[in-house]
mmCIF file as Biopython writes it, N, C-alpha, C and O atoms, coordinates in Angstrom:
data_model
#
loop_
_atom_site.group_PDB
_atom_site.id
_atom_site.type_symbol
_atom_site.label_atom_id
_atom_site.label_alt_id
_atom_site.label_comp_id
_atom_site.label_asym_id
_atom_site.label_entity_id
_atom_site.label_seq_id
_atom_site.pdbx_PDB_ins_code
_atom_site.Cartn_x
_atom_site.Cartn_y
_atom_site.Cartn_z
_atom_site.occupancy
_atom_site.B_iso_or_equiv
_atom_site.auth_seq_id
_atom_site.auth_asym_id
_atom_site.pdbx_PDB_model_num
ATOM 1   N N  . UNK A ? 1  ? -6.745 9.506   5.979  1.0 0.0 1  A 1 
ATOM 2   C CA . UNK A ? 1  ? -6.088 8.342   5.402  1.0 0.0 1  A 1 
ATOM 3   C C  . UNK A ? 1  ? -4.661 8.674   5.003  1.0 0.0 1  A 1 
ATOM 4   O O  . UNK A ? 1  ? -3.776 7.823   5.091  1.0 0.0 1  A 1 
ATOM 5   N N  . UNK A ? 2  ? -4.480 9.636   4.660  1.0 0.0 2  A 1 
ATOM 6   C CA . UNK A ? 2  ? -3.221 10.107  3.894  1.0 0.0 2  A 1 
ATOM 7   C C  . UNK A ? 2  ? -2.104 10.380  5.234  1.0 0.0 2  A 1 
ATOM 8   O O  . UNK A ? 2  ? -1.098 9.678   5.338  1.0 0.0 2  A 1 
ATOM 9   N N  . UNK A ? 3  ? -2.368 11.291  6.055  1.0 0.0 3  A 1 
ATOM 10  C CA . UNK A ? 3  ? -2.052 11.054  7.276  1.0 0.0 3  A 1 
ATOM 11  C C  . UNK A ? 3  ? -1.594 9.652   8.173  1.0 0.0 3  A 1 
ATOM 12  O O  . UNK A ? 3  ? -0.757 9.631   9.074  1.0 0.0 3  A 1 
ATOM 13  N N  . UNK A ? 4  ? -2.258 8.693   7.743  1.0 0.0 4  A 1 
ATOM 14  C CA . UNK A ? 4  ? -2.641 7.561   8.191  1.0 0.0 4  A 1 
ATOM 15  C C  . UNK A ? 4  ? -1.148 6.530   7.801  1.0 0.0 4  A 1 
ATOM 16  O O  . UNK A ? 4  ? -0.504 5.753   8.506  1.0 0.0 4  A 1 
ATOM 17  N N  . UNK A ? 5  ? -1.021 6.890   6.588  1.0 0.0 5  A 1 
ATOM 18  C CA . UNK A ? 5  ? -0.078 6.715   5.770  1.0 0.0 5  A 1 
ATOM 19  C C  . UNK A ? 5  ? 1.149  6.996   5.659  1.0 0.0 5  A 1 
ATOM 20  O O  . UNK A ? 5  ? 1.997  6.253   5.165  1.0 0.0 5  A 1 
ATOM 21  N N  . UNK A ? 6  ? 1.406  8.538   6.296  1.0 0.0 6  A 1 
ATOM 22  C CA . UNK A ? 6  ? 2.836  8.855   6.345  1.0 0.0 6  A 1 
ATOM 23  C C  . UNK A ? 6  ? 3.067  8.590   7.687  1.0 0.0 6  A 1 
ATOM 24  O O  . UNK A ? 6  ? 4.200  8.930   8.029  1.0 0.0 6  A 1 
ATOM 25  N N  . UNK A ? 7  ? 2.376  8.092   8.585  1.0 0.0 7  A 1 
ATOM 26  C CA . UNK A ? 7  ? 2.753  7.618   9.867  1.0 0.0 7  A 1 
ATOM 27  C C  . UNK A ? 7  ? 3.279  6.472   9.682  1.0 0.0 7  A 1 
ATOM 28  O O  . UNK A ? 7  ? 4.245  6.125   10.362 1.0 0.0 7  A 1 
ATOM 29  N N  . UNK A ? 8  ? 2.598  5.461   8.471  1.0 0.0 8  A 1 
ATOM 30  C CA . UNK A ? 8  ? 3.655  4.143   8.265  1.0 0.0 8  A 1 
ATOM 31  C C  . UNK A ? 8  ? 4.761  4.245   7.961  1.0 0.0 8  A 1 
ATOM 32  O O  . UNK A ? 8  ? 5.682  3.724   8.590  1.0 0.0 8  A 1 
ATOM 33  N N  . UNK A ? 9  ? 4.906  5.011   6.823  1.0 0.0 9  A 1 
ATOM 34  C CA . UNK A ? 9  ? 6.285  5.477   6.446  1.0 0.0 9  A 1 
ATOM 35  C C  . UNK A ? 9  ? 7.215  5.735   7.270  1.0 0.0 9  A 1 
ATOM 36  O O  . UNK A ? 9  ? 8.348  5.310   7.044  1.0 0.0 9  A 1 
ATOM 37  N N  . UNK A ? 10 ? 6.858  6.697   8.720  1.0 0.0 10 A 1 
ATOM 38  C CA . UNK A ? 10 ? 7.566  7.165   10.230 1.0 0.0 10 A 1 
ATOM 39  C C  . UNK A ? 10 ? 7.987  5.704   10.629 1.0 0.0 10 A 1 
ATOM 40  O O  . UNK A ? 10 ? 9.145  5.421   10.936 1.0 0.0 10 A 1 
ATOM 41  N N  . UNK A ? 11 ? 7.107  4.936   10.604 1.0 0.0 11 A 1 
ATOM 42  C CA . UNK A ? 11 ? 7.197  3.466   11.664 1.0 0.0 11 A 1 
ATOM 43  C C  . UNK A ? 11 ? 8.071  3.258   10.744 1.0 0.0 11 A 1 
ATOM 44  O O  . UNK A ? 11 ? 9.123  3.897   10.769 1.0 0.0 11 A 1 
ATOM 45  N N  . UNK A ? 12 ? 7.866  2.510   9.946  1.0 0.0 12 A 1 
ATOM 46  C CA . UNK A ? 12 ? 8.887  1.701   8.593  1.0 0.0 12 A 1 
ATOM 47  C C  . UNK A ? 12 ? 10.339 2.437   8.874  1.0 0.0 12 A 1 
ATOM 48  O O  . UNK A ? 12 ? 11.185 1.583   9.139  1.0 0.0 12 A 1 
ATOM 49  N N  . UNK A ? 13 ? 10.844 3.721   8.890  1.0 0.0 13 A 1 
ATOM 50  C CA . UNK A ? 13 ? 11.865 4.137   9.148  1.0 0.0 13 A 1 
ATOM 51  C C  . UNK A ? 13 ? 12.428 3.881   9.719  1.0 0.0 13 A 1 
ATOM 52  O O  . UNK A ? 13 ? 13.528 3.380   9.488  1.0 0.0 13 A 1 
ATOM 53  N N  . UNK A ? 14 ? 11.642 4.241   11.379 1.0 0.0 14 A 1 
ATOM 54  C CA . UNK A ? 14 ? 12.468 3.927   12.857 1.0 0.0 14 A 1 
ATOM 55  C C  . UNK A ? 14 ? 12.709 2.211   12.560 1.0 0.0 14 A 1 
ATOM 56  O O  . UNK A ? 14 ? 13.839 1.729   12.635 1.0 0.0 14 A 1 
ATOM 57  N N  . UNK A ? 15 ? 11.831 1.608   12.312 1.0 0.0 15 A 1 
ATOM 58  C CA . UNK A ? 15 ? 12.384 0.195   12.311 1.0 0.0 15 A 1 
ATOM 59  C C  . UNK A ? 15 ? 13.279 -0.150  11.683 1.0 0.0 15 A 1 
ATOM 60  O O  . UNK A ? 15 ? 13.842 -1.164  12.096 1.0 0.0 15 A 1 
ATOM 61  N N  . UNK A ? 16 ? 13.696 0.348   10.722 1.0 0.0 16 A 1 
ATOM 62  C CA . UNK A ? 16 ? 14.839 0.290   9.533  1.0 0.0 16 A 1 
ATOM 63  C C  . UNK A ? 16 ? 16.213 0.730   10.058 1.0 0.0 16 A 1 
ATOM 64  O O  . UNK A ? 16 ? 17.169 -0.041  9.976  1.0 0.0 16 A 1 
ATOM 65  N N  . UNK A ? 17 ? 16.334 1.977   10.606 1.0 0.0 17 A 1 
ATOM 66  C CA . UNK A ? 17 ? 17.158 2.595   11.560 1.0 0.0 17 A 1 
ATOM 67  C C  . UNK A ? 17 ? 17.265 1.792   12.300 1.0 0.0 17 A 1 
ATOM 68  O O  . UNK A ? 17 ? 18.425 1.428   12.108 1.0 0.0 17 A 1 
ATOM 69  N N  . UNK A ? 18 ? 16.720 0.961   13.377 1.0 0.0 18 A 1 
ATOM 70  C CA . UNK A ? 18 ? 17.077 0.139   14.423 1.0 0.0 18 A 1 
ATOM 71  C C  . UNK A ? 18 ? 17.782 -1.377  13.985 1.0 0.0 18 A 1 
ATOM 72  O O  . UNK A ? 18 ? 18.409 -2.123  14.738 1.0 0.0 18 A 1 
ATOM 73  N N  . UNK A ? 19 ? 17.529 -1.553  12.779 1.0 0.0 19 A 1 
ATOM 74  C CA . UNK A ? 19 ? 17.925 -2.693  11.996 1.0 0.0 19 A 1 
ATOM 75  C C  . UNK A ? 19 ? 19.495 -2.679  11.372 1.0 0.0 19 A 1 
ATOM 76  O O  . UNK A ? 19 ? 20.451 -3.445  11.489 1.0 0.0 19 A 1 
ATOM 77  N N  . UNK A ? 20 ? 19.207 -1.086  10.466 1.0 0.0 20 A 1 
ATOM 78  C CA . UNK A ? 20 ? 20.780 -1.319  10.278 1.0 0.0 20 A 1 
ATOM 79  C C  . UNK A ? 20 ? 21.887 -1.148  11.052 1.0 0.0 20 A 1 
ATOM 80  O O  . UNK A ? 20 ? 23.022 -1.310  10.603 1.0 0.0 20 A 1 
ATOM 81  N N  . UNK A ? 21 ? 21.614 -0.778  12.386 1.0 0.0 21 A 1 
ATOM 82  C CA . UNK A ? 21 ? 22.846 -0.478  13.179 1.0 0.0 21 A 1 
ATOM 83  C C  . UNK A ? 21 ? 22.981 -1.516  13.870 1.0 0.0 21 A 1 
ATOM 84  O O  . UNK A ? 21 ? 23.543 -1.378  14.957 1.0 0.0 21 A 1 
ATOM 85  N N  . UNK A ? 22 ? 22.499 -2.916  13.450 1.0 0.0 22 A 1 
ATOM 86  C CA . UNK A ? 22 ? 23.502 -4.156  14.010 1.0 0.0 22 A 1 
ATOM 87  C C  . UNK A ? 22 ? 23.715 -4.922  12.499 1.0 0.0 22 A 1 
ATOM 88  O O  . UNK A ? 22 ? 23.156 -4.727  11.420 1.0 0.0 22 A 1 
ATOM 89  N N  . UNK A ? 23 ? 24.920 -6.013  12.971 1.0 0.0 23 A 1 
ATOM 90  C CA . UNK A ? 23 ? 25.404 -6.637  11.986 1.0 0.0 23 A 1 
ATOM 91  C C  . UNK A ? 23 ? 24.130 -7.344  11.375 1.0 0.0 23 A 1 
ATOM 92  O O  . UNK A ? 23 ? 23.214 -7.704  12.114 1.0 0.0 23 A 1 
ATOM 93  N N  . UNK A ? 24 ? 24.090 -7.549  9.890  1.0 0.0 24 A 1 
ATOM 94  C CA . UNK A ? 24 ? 23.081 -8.668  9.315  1.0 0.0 24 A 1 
ATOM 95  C C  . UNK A ? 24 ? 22.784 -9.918  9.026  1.0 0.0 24 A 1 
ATOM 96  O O  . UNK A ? 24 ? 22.770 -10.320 7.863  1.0 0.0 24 A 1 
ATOM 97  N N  . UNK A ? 25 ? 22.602 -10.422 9.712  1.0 0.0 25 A 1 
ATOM 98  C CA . UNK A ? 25 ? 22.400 -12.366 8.995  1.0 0.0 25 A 1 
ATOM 99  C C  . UNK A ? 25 ? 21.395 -12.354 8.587  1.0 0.0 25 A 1 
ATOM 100 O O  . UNK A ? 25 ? 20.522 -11.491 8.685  1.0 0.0 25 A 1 
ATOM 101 N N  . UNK A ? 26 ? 21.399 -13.760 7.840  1.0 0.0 26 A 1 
ATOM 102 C CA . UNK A ? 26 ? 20.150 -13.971 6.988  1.0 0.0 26 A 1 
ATOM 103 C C  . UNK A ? 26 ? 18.726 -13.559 7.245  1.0 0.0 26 A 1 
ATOM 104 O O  . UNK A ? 26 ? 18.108 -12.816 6.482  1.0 0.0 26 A 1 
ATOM 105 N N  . UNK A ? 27 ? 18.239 -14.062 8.326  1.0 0.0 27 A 1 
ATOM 106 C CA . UNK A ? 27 ? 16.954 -13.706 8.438  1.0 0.0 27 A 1 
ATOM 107 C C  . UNK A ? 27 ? 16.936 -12.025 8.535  1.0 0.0 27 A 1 
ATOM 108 O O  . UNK A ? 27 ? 16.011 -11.377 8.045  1.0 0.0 27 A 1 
ATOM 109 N N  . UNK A ? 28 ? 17.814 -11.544 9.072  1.0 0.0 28 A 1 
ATOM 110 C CA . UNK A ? 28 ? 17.624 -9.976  9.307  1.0 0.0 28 A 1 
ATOM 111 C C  . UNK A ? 28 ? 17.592 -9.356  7.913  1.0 0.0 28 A 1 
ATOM 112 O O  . UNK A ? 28 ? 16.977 -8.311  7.700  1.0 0.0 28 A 1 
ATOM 113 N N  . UNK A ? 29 ? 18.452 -10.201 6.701  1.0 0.0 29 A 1 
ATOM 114 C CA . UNK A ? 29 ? 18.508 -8.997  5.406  1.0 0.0 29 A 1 
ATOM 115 C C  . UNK A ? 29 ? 17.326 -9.292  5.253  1.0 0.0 29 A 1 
ATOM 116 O O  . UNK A ? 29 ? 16.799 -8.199  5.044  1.0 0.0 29 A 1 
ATOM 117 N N  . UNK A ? 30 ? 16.110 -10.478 5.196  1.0 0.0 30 A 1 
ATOM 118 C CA . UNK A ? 30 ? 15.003 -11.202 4.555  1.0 0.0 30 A 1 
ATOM 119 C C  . UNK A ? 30 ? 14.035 -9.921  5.399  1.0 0.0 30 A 1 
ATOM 120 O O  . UNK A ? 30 ? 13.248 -9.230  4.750  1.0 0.0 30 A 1 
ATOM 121 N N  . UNK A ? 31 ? 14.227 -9.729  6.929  1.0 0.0 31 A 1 
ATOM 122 C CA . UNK A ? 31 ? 12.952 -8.827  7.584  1.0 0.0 31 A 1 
ATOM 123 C C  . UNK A ? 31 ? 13.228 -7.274  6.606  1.0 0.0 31 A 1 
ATOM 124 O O  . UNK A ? 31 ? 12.247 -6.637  6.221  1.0 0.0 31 A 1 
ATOM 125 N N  . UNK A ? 32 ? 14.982 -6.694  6.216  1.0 0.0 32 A 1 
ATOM 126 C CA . UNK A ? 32 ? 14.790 -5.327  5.709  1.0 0.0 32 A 1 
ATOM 127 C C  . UNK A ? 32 ? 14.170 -5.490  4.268  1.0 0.0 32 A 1 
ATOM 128 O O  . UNK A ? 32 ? 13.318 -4.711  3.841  1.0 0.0 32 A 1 
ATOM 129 N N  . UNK A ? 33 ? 14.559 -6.334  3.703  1.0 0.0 33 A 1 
ATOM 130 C CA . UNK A ? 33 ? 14.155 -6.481  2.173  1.0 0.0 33 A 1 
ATOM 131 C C  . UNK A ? 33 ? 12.341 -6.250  2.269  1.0 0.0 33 A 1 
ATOM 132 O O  . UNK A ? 33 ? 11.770 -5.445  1.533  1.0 0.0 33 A 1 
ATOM 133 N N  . UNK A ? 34 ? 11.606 -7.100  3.295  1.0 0.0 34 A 1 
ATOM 134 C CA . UNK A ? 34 ? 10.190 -7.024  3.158  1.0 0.0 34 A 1 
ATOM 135 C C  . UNK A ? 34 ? 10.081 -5.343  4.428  1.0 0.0 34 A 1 
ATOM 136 O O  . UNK A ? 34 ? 9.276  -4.525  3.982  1.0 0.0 34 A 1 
ATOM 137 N N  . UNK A ? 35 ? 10.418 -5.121  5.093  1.0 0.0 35 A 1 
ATOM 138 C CA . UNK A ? 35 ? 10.435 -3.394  5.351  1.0 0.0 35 A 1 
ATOM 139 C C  . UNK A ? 35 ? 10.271 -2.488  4.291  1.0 0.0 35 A 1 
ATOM 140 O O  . UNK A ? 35 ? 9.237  -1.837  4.140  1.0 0.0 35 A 1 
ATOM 141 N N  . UNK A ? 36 ? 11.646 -2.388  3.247  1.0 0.0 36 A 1 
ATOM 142 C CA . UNK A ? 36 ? 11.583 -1.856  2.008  1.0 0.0 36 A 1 
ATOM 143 C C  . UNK A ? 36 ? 10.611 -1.613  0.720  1.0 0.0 36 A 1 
ATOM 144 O O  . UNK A ? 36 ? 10.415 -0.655  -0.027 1.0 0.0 36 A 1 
ATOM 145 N N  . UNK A ? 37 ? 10.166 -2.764  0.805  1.0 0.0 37 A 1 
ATOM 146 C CA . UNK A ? 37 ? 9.558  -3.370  0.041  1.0 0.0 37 A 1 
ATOM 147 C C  . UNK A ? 37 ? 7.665  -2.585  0.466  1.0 0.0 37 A 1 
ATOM 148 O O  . UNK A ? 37 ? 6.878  -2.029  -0.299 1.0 0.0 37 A 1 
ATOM 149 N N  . UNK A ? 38 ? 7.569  -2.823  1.624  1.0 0.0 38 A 1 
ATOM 150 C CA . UNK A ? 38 ? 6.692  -1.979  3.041  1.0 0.0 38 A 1 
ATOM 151 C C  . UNK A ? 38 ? 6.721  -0.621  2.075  1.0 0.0 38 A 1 
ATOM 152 O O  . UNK A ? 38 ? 6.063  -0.170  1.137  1.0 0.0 38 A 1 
ATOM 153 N N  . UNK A ? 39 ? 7.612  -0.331  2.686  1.0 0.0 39 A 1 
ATOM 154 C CA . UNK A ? 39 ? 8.003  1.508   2.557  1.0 0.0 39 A 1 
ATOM 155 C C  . UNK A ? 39 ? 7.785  1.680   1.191  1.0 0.0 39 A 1 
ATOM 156 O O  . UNK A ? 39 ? 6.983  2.605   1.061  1.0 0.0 39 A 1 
ATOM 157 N N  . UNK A ? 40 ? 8.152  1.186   0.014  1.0 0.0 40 A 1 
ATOM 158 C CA . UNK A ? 40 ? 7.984  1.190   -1.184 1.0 0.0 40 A 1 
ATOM 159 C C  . UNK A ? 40 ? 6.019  1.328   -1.749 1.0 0.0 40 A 1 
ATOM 160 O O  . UNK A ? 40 ? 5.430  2.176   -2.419 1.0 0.0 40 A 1 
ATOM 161 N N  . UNK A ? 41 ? 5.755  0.602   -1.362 1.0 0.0 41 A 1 
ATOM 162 C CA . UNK A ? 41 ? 4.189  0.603   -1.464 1.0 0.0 41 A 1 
ATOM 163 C C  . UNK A ? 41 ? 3.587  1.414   -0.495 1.0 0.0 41 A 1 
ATOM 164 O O  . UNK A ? 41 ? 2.919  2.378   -0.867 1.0 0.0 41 A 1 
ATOM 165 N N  . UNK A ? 42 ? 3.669  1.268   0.201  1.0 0.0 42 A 1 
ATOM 166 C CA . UNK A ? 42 ? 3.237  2.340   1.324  1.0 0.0 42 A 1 
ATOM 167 C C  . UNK A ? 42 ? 3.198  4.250   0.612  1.0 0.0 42 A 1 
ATOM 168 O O  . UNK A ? 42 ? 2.371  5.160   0.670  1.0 0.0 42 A 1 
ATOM 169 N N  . UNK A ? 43 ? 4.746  4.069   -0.081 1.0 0.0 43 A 1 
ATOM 170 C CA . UNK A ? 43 ? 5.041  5.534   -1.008 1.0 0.0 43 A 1 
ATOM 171 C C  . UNK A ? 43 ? 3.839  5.856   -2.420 1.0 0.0 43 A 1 
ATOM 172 O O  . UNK A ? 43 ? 3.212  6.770   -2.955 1.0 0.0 43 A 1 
ATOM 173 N N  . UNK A ? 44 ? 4.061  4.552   -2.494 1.0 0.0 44 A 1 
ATOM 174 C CA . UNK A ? 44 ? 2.900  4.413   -4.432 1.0 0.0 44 A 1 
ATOM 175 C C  . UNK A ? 44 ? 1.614  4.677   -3.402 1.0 0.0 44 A 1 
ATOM 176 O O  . UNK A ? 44 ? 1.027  5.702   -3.751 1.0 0.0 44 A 1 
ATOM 177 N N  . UNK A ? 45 ? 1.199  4.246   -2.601 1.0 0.0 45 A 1 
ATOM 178 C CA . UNK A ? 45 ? -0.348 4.719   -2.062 1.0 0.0 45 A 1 
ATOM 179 C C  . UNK A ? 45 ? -0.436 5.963   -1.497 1.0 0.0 45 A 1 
ATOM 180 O O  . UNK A ? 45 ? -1.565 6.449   -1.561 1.0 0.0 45 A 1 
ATOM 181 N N  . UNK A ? 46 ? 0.720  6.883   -0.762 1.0 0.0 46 A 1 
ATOM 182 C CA . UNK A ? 46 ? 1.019  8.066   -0.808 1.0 0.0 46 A 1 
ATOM 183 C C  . UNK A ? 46 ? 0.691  9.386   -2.228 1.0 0.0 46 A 1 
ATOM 184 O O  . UNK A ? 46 ? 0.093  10.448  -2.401 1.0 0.0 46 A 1 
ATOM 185 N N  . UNK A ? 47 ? 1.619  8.332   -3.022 1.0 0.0 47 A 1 
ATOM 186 C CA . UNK A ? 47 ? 1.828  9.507   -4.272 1.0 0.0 47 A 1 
ATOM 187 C C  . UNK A ? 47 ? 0.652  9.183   -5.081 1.0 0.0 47 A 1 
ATOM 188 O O  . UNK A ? 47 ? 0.348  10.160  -5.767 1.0 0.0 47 A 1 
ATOM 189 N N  . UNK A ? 48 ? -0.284 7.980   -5.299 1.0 0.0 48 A 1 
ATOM 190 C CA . UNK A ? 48 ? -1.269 8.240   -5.626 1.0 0.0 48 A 1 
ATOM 191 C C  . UNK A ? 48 ? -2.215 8.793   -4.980 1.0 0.0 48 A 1 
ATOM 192 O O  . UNK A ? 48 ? -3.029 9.329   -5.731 1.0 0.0 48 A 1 
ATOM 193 N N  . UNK A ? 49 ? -2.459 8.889   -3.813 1.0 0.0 49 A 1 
ATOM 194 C CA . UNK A ? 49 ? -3.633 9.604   -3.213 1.0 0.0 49 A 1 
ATOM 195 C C  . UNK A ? 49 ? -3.314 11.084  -3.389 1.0 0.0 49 A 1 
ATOM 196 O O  . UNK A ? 49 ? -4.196 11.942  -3.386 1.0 0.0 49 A 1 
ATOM 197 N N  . UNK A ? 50 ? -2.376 11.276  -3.501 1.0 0.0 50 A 1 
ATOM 198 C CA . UNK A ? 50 ? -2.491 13.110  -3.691 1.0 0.0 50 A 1 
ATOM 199 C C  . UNK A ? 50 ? -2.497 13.249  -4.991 1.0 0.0 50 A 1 
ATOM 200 O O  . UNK A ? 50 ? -2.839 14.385  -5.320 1.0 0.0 50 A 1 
ATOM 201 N N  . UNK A ? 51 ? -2.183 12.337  -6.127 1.0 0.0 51 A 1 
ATOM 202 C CA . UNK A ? 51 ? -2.359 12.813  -7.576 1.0 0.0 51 A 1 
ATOM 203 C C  . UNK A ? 51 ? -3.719 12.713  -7.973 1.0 0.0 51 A 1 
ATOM 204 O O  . UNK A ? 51 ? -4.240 13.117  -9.013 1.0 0.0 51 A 1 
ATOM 205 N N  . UNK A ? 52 ? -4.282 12.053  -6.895 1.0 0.0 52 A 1 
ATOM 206 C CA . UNK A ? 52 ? -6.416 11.812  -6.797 1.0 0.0 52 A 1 
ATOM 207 C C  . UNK A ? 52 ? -6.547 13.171  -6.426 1.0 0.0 52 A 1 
ATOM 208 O O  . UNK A ? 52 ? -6.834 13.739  -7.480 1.0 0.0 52 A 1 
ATOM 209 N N  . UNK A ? 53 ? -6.503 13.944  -5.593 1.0 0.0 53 A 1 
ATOM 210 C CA . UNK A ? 53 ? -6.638 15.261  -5.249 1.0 0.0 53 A 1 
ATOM 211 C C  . UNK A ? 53 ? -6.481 16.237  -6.284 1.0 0.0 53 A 1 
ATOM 212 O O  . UNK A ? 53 ? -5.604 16.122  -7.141 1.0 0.0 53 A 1 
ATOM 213 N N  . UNK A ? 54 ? -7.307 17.218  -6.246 1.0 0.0 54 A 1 
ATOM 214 C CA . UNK A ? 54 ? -7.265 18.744  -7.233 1.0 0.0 54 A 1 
ATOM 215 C C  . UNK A ? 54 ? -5.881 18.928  -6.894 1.0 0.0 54 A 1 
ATOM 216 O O  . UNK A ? 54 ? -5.298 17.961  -6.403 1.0 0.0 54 A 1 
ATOM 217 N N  . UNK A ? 55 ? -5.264 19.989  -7.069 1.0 0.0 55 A 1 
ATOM 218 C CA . UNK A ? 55 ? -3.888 20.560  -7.203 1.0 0.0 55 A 1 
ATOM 219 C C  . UNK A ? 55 ? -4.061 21.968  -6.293 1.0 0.0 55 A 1 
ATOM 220 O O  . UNK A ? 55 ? -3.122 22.498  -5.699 1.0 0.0 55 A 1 
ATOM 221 N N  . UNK A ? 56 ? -5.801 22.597  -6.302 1.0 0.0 56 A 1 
ATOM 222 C CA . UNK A ? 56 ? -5.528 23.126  -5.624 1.0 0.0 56 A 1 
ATOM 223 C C  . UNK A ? 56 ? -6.122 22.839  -4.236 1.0 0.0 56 A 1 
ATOM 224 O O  . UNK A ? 56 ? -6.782 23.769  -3.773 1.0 0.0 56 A 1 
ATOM 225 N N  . UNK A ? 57 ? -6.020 21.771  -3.508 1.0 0.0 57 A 1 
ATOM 226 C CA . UNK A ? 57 ? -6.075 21.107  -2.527 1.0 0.0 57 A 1 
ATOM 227 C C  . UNK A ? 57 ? -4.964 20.924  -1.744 1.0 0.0 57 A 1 
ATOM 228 O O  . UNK A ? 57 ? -4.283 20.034  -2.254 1.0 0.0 57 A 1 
ATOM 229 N N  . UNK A ? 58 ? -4.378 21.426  -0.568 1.0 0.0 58 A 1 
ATOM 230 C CA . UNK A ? 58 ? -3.590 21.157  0.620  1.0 0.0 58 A 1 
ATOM 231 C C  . UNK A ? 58 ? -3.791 20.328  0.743  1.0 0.0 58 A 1 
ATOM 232 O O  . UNK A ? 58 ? -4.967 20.111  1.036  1.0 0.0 58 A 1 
ATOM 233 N N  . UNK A ? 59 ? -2.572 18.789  0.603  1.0 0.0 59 A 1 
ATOM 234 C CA . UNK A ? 59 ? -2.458 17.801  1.348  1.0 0.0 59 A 1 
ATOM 235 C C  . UNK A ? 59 ? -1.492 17.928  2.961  1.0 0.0 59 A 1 
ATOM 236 O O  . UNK A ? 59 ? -0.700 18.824  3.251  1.0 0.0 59 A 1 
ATOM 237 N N  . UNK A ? 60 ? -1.805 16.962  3.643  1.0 0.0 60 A 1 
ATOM 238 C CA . UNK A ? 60 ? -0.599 16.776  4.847  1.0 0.0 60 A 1 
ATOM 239 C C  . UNK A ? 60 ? 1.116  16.744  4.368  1.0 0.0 60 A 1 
ATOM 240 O O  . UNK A ? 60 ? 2.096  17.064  5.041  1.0 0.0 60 A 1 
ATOM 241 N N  . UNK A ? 61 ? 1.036  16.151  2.726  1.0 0.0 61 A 1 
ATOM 242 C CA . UNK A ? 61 ? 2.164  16.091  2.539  1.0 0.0 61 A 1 
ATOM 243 C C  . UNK A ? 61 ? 2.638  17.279  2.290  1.0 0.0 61 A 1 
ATOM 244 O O  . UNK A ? 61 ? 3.588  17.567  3.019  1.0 0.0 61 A 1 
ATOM 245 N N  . UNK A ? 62 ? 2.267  18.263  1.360  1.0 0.0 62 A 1 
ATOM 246 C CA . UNK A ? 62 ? 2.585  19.496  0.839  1.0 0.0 62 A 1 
ATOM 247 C C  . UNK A ? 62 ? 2.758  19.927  2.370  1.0 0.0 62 A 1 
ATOM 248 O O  . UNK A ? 62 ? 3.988  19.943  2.436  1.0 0.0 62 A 1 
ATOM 249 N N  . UNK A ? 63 ? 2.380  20.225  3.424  1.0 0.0 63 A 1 
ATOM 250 C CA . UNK A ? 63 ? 2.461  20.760  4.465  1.0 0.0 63 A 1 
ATOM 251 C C  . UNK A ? 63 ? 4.113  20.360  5.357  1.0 0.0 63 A 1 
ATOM 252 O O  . UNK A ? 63 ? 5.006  20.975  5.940  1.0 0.0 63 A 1 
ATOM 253 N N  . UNK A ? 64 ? 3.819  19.163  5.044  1.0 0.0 64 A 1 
ATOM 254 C CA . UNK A ? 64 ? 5.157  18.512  5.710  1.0 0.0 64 A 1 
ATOM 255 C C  . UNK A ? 64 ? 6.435  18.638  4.819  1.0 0.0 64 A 1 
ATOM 256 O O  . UNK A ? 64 ? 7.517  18.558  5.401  1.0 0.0 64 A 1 
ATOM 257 N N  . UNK A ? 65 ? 6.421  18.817  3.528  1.0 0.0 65 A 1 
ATOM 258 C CA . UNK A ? 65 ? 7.826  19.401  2.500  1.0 0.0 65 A 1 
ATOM 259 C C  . UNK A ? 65 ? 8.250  20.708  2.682  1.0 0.0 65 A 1 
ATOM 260 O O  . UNK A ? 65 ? 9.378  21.190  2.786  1.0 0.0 65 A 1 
ATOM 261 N N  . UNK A ? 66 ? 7.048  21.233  2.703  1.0 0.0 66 A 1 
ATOM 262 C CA . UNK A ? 66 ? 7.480  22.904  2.324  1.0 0.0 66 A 1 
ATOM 263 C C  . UNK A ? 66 ? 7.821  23.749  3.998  1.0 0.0 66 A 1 
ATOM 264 O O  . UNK A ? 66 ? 8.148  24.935  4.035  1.0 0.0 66 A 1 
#
């Protein structure tokens, strides 16, 4: 699941990246604002699932920082 998760985060990015490198009109700031917004929750279900975990438990994330 956790895995599952930082792959959204990957997607949410590239789409974000592909967004800001053209000019913005309305509907486009309305799609990044709910992206953000995406990525934002997407992070709180991240950082809570590993604060559910022992400490001395290897997550995917600890793997992918260090």
């Amino acid at each position: 699941m956790l895995a599952d998760l930082l792959e959204s985060i990957e997607h949410f990015l590239m789409r974000l990246d592909i967004y800001t490198k053209i000019p913005p009109t309305p509907a486009m700031a309305e799609i990044l604002v709910k992206i953000m917004v995406e990525l934002l929750s997407t992070l709180g279900l991240v950082t809570k699932q590993i604060k559910q975990k022992r400490p001395s438990e290897p997550t995917a994330f600890f793997w992918i920082v260090t």
